[in-house]
C-alpha positions as CSV (number, residue, x, y, z in Angstrom):
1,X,-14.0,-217.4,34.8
2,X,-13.2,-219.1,31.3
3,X,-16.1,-217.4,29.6
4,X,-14.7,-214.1,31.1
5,X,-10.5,-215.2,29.9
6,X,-12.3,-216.3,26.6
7,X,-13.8,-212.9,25.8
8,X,-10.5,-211.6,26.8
9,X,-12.0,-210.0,29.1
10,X,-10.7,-211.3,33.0
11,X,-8.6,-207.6,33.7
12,X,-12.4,-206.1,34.5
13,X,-12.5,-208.7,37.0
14,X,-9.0,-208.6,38.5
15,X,-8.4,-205.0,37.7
16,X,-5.9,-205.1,35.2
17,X,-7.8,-203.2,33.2
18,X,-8.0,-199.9,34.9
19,X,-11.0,-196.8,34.3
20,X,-9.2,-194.1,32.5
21,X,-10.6,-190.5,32.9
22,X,-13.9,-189.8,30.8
23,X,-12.5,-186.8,29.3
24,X,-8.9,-186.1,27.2
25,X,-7.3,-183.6,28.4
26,X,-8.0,-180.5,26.8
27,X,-5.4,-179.1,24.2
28,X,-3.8,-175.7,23.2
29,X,-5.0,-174.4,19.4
30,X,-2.5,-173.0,17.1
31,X,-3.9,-169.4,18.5
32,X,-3.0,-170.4,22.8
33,X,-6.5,-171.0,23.8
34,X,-7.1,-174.1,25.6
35,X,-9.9,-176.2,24.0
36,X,-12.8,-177.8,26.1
37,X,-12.2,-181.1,27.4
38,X,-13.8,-183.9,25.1
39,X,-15.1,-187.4,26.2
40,X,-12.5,-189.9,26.1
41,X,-13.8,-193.4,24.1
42,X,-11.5,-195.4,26.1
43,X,-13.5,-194.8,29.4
44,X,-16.7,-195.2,27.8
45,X,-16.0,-198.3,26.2
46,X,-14.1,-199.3,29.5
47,X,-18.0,-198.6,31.6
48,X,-20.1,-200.0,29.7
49,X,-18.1,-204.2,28.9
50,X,-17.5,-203.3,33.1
51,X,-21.3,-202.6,33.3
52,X,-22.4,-205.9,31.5
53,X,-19.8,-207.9,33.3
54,X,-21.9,-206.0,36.6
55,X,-25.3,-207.4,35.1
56,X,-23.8,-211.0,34.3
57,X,-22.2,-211.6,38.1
58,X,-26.1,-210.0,39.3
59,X,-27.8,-212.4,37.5
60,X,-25.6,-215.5,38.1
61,X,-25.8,-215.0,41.8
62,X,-27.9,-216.6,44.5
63,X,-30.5,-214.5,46.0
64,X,-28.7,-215.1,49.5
65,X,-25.6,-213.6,47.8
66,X,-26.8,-210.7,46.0
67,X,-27.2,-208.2,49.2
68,X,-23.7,-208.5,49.7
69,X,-22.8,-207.0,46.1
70,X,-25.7,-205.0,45.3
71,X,-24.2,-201.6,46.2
72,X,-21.1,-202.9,43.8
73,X,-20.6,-200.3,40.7
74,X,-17.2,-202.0,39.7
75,X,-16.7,-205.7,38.6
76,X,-13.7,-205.8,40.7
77,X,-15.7,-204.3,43.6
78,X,-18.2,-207.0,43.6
79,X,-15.6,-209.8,42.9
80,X,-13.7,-208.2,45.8
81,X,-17.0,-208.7,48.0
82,X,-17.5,-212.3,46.8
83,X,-14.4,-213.3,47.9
């Protein structure tokens, strides 16, 4: 956990940092059409720190433990399981 507060990055674990959506909403041009939705970089950079969190907790864990958070996709879903 002090590695994880270090890199500032402990609201992955305990959900404080929530997913957003992966795409913005889409927005109305000067002429009323709508435009198509575009990827948001908030979610994308939120997926991939959560997916290298994933790897670390994988790799850290016992081989007894690991069935238990295998099907995890979150951080906070395996954390959840580990507890």
């Amino acid at each position: 956990m002090s590695l994880f507060i270090g890199y500032d990055l402990q609201g992955y674990i305990d959900n404080t940092i929530v997913c957003s959506s992966s795409t913005l909403p889409p927005s109305t041009s000067f002429n009323g059409l709508a435009s198509v939705d575009v990827p948001n970089p908030i979610f994308w950079h939120w997926l991939r720190q959560d997916k290298l969190i994933l790897l670390a907790i994988f790799t850290f864990v016992s081989e007894s433990v690991m069935p238990f958070i295998a099907a995890s996709s979150t951080t906070h879903e395996a954390r959840s399981k580990l507890q």
